[in-house]
C-alpha positions as CSV (number, residue, x, y, z in Angstrom):
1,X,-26.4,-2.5,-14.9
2,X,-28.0,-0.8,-12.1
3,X,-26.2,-2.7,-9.4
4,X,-22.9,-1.9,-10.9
5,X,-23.2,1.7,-10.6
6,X,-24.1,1.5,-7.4
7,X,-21.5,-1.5,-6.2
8,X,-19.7,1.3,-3.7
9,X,-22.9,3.0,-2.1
10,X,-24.2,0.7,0.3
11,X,-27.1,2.5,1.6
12,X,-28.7,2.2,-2.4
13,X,-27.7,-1.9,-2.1
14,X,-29.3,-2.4,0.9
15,X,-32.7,-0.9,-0.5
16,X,-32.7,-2.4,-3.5
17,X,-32.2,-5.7,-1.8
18,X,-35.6,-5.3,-0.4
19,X,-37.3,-4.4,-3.1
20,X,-38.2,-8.0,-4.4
21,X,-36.4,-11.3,-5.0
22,X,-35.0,-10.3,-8.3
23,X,-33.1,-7.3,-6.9
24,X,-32.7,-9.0,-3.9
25,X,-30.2,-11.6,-6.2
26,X,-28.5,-8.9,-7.9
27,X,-27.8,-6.7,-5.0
28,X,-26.6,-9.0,-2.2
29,X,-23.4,-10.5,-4.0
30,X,-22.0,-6.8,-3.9
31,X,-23.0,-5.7,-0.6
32,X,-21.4,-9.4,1.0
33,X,-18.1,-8.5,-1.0
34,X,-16.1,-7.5,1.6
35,X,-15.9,-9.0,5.4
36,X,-13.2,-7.1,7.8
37,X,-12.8,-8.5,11.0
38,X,-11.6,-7.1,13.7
39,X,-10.1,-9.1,17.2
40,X,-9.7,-6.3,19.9
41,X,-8.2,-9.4,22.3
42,X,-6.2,-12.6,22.3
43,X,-8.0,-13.6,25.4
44,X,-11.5,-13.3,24.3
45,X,-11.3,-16.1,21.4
46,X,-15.4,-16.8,22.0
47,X,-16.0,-13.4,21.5
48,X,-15.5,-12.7,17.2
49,X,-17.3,-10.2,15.6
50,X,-20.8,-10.6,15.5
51,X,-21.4,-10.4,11.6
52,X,-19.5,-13.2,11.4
53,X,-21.7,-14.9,12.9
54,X,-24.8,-13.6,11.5
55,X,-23.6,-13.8,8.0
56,X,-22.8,-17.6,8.5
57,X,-26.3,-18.2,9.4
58,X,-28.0,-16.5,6.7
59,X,-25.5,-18.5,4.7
60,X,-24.1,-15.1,3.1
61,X,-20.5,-16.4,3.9
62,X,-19.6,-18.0,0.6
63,X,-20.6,-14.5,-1.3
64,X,-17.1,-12.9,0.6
65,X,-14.9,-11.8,-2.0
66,X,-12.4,-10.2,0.1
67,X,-11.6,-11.1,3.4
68,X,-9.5,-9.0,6.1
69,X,-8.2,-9.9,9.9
70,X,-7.1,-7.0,11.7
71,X,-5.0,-7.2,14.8
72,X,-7.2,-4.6,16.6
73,X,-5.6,-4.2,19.8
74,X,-3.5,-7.2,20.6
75,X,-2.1,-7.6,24.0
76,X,1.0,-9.5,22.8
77,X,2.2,-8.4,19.6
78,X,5.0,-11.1,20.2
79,X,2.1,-14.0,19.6
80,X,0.1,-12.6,17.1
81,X,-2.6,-13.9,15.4
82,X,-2.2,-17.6,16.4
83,X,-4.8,-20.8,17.0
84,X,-6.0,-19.5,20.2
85,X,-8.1,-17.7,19.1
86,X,-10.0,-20.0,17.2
87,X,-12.5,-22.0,18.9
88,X,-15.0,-25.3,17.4
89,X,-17.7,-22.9,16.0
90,X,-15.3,-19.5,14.8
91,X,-13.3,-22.9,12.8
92,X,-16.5,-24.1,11.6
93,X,-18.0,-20.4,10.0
94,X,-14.4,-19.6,8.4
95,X,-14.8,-22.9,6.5
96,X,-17.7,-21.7,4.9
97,X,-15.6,-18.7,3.6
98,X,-14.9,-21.0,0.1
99,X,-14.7,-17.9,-2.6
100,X,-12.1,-15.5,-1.1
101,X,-9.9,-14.3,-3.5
102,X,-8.5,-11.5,-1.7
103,X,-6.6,-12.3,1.9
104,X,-5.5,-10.2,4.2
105,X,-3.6,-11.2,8.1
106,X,-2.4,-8.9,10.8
107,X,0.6,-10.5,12.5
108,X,0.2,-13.5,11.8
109,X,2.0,-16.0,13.9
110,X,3.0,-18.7,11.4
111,X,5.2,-21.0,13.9
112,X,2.0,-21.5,16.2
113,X,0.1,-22.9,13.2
114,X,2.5,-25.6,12.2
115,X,2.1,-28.4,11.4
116,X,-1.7,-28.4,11.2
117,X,-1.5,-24.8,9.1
118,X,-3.8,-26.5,6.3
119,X,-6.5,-27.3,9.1
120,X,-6.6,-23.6,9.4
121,X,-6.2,-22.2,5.8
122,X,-6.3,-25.0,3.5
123,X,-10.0,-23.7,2.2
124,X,-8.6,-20.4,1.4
125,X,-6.2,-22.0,-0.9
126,X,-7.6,-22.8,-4.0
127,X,-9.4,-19.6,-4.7
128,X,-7.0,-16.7,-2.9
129,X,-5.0,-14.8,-5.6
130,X,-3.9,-11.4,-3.4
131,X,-2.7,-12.5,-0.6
132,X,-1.4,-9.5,2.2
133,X,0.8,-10.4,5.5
134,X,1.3,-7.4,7.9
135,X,4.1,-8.3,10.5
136,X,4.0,-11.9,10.1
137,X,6.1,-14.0,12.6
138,X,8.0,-16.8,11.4
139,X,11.5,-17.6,10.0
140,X,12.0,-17.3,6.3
141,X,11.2,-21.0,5.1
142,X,7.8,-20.8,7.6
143,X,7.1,-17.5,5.8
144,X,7.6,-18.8,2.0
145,X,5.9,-22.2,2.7
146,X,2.9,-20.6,3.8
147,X,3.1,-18.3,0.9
148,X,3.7,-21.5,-1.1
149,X,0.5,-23.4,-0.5
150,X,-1.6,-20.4,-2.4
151,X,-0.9,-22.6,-5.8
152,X,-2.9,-19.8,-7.7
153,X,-1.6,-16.6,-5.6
154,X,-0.7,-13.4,-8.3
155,X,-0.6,-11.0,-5.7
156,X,1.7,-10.5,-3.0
157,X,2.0,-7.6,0.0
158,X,4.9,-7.9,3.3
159,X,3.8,-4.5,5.4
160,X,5.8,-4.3,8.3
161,X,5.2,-1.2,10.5
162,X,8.7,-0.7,11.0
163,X,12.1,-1.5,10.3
164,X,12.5,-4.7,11.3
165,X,16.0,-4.8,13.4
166,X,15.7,-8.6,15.4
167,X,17.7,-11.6,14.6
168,X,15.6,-13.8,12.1
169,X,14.7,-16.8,13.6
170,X,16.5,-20.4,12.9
171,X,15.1,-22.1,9.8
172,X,14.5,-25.4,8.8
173,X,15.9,-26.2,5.7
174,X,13.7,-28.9,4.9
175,X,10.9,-26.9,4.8
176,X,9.8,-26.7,1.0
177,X,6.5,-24.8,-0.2
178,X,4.1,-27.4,-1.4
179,X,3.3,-25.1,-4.6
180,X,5.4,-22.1,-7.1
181,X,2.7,-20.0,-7.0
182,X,2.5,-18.3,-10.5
183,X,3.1,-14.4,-8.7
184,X,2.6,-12.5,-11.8
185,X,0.6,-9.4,-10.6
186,X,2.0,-7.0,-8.1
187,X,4.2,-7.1,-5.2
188,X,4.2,-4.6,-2.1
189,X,6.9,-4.2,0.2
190,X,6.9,-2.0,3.3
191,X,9.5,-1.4,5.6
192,X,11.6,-4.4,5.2
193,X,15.2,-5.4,5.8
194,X,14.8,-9.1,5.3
195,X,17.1,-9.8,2.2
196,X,17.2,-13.3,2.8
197,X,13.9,-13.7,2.6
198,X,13.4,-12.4,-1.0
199,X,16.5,-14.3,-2.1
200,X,14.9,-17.7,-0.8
201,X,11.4,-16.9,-2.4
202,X,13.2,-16.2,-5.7
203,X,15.3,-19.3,-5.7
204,X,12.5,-21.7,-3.8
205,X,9.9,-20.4,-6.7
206,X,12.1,-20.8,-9.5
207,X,12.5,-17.2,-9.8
208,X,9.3,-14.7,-9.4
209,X,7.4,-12.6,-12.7
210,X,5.7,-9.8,-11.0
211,X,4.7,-6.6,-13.7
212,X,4.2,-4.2,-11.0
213,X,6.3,-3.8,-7.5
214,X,5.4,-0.9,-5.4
215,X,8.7,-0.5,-2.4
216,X,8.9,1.5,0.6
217,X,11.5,1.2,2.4
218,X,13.0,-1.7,1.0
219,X,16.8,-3.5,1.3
220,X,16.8,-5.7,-1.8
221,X,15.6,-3.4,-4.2
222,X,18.4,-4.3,-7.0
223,X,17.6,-8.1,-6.4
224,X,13.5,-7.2,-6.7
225,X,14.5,-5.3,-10.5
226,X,17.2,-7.9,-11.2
227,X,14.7,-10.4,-11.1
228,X,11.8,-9.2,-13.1
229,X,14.0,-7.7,-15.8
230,X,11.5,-9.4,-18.4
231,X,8.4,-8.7,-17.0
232,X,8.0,-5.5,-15.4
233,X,5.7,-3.0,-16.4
234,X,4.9,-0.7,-13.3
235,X,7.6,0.4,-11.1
236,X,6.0,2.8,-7.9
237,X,9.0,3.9,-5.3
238,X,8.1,6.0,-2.1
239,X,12.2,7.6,-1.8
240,X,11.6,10.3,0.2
241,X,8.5,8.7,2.0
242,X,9.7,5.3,4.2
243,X,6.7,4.8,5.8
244,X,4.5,4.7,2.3
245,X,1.2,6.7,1.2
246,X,-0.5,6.6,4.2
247,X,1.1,8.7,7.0
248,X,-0.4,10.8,9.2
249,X,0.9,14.9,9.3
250,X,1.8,13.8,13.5
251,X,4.5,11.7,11.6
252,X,5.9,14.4,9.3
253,X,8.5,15.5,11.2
254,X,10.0,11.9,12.8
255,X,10.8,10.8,9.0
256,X,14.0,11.3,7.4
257,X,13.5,12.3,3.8
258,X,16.3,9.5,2.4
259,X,15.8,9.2,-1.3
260,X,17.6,5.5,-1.8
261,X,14.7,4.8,1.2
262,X,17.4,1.8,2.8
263,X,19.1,1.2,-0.5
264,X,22.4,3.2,-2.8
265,X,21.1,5.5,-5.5
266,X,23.0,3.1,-8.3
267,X,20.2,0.4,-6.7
268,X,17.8,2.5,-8.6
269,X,19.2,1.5,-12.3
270,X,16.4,0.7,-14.4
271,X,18.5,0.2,-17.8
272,X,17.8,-4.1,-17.5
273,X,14.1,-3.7,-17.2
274,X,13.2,-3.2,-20.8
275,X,9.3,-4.2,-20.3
276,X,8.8,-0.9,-18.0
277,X,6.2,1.1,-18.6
278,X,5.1,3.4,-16.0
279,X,7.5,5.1,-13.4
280,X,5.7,6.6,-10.3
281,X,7.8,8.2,-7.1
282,X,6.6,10.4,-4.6
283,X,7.9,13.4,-3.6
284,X,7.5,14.9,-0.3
285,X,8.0,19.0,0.7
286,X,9.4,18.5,4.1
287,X,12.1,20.7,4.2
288,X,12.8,23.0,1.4
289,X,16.6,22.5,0.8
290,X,15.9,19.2,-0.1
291,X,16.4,17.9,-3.6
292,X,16.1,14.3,-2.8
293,X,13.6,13.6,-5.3
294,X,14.8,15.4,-7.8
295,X,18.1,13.8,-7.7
296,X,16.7,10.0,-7.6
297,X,14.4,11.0,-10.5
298,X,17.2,12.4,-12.4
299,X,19.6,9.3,-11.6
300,X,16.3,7.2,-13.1
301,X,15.3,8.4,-15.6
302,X,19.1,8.8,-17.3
303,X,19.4,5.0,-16.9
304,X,16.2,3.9,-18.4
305,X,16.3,1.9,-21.8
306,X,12.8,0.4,-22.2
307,X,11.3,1.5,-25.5
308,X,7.8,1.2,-24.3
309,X,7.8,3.8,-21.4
310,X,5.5,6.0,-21.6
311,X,4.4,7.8,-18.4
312,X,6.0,9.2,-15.8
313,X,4.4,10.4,-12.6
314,X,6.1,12.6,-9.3
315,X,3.5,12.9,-6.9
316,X,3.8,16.0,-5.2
317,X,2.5,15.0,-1.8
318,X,2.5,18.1,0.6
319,X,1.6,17.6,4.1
320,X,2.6,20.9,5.8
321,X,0.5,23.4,5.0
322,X,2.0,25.9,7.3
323,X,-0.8,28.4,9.0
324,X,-3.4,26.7,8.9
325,X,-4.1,25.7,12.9
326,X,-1.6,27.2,15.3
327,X,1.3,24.1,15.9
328,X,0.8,24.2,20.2
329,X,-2.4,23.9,19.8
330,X,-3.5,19.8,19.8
331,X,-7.3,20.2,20.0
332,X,-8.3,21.8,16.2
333,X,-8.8,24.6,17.1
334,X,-11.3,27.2,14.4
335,X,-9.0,27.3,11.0
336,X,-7.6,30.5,10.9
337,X,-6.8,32.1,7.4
338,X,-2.9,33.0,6.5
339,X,-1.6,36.3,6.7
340,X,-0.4,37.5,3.3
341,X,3.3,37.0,4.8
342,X,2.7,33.5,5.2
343,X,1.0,33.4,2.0
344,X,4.0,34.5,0.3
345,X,5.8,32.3,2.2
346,X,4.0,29.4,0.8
347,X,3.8,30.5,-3.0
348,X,7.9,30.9,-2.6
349,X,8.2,27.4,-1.3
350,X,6.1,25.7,-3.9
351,X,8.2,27.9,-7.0
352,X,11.0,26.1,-5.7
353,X,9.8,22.6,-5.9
354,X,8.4,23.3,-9.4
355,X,11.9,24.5,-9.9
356,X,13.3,21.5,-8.3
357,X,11.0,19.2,-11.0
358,X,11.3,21.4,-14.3
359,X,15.3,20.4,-14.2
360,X,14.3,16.8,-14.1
361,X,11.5,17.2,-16.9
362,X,14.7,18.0,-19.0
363,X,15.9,14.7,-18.5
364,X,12.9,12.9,-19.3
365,X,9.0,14.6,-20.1
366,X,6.9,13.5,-17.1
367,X,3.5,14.2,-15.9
368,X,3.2,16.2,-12.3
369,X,0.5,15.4,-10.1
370,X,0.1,17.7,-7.0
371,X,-1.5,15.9,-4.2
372,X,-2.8,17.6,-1.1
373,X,-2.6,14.5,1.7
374,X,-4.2,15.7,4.4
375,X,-6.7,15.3,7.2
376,X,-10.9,16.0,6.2
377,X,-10.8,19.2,8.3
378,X,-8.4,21.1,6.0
379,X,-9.4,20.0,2.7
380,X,-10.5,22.1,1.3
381,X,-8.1,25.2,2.3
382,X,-5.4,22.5,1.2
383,X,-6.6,22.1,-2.0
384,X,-7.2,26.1,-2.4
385,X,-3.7,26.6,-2.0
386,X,-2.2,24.5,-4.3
387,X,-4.5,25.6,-6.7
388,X,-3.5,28.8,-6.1
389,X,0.0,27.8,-6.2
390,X,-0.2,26.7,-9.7
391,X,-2.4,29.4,-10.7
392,X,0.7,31.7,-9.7
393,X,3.5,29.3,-11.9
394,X,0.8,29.4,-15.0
395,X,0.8,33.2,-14.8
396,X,5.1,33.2,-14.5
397,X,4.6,30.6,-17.3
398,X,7.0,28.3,-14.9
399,X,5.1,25.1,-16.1
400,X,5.3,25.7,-20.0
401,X,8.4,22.8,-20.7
402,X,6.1,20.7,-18.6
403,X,4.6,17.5,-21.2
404,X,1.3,17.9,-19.6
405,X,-0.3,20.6,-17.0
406,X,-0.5,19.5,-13.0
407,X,-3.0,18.0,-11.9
408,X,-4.5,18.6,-8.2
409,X,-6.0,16.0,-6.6
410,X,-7.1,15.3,-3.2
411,X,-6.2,12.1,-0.9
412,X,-6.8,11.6,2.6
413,X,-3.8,10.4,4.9
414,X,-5.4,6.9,5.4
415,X,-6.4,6.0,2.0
416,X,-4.4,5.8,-1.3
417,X,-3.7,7.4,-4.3
């Protein structure tokens, strides 16, 4: 019971793993959880992280849980993550890896691999049920057939860090997955034009059973809903947001606040998916004639039938927090306090997103949840002045029609809600 309260605070594991050989037990299958790797070269295949290493000789390998590749700074994006980087003794540790349940790839260069993928991966597959493919290279058969030999796989992530705009590659028809994976836990799509690709994973697995699918930026949307009418419970879309939760405030600016986010507005007709449960979009204050999310939410929520919904969520995600570091200035400098102009400023533009969101709360009761996404430095004043901001609507009793009260959270750029 100890253990489990302190399974995130590795500092506490590492001491009680000292302690004695009972502790020692208890505290080491926590603190081995999690292995990220990370390959800064595709020349240097001898040179793999140390703890890699370390961990296979202290036999702590087989304890990995979740297990994560990331690109780190590859040369050649255009070959990936491929077998040259592998060498007799990195093969021989990753076999050890035997209890992964959780795998993750960075550009992963499928075509390299086959046919001899199974050399490389066939110990992952009995035990892997998330798997998560960023960029992976391949043609749409080599992409489903590796997804196809995880025969127990429930959860599925495609993360692209763009639009993808390139010809997809010749396929070879012949090329069947070995197994129909059950995929009956949540699906993640980033950035992704590649239609055909979810059209041959639905027909190829006999159709696909997902309960939650979280899309950003994604063509295909209708054929996603369409084909987990029965089954889903969780629907999370990103409209205004193509590049997902994480973005940095450097990328603010560079994004166009789209709400169909690469699909029409009728795409988002949720009267079919009578299982749904909880709707989640995001909402991002960019520019403040912008009604984007408040017209998706609106189209929505009118079209949904399911009996059993019961939650809605618009997460208010601000990342310009205007006056709070000079904008020519790159190099943080001290935080400087608004004037009471600006302030004003600021109070005005949040009144008339509330605004924006108490017409939609006609069509639907929803919970608000105001999120201040931004960078460690500003916390704090971030978090202050959306507080302050829904002080001021309390006090013009602006969120009285609301089902339940805002909530203010914080969330770093990187990280998720």
């Amino acid at each position: 019971m100890i253990v489990a309260h302190l399974i995130y605070d590795i500092r506490s594991l590492r001491a009680c793993s000292l302690t004695c050989y009972s502790w020692y037990i208890a505290a080491v299958p926590p603190l081995h959880h999690t292995l990220f790797v990370y390959i800064d070269s595709l020349d240097l295949k001898f040179r793999w992280p140390k703890p890699l290493r370390y961990m296979h000789t202290l036999g702590l390998l087989p304890l990995v849980k979740r297990f994560r590749i990331h690109r780190g700074c590859f040369s050649d994006r255009a070959v990936g993550f491929s077998p040259g980087l592998f060498n007799y003794c990195i093969l021989r540790q990753l076999l050890v890896l035997t209890n992964v349940r959780e795998l993750g790839i960075d550009y992963l260069n499928i075509p390299k691999f086959m046919p001899r993928i199974q050399q490389y991966f066939g110990h992952f597959l009995p035990t892997v049920r998330d798997l998560t493919l960023r960029a992976p290279k391949g043609s749409r058969r080599q992409i489903i057939y590796f997804i196809g030999l995880f025969q127990h796989l429930e959860d599925l992530q495609l993360l692209y860090d763009s639009v993808d705009t390139q010809d997809e590659p010749v396929d070879d028809l012949t090329l069947i997955p070995p197994f129909a994976p059950p995929l009956r836990g949540r699906l993640t799509i980033k950035n992704s034009t590649r239609v055909g690709l979810l059209k041959d994973m639905i027909d190829l697995f006999g159709g696909i059973r997902f309960r939650q699918l979280d899309l950003f930026n994604v063509v295909g949307m209708r054929l996603l809903l369409d084909s987990c009418t029965k089954t889903l419970k969780i629907l999370r879309l990103h409209p205004s947001d193509p590049r997902g939760e994480g973005v940095s405030l450097e990328c603010k600016r560079f994004m166009a606040d789209d709400p169909t986010a690469g699909s029409s507005l009728q795409d988002f007709d949720l009267s079919r998916n009578g299982s749904l449960q909880e709707l989640r979009v995001t909402a991002r204050s960019v520019d403040d004639s912008s009604e984007t999310a408040s017209r998706l939410l609106k189209y929505a929520l009118s079209t949904v039938q399911s009996p059993v919904l019961f939650k809605v969520v618009v997460l208010y995600r601000d990342y310009d927090f205007r006056g709070v570091r000079p904008k020519q200035d790159p190099t943080w400098p001290p935080l400087r306090e608004m004037s009471q102009v600006e302030t004003t400023e600021e109070a005005s533009r949040h009144h008339r997103r509330f605004k924006l969101f108490r017409k939609v709360r006609k069509v639907r009761e929803f919970r608000l949840v105001l999120c201040a996404d931004v960078w460690e430095p500003i916390r704090e004043y971030s978090v202050q002045m959306l507080k302050e901001a829904v002080t001021a609507e309390k006090a013009k009793k602006g969120f009285d029609n609301f089902f339940s009260k805002p909530l203010v959270t914080y969330n770093h750029h990187r990280s998720r809600l």
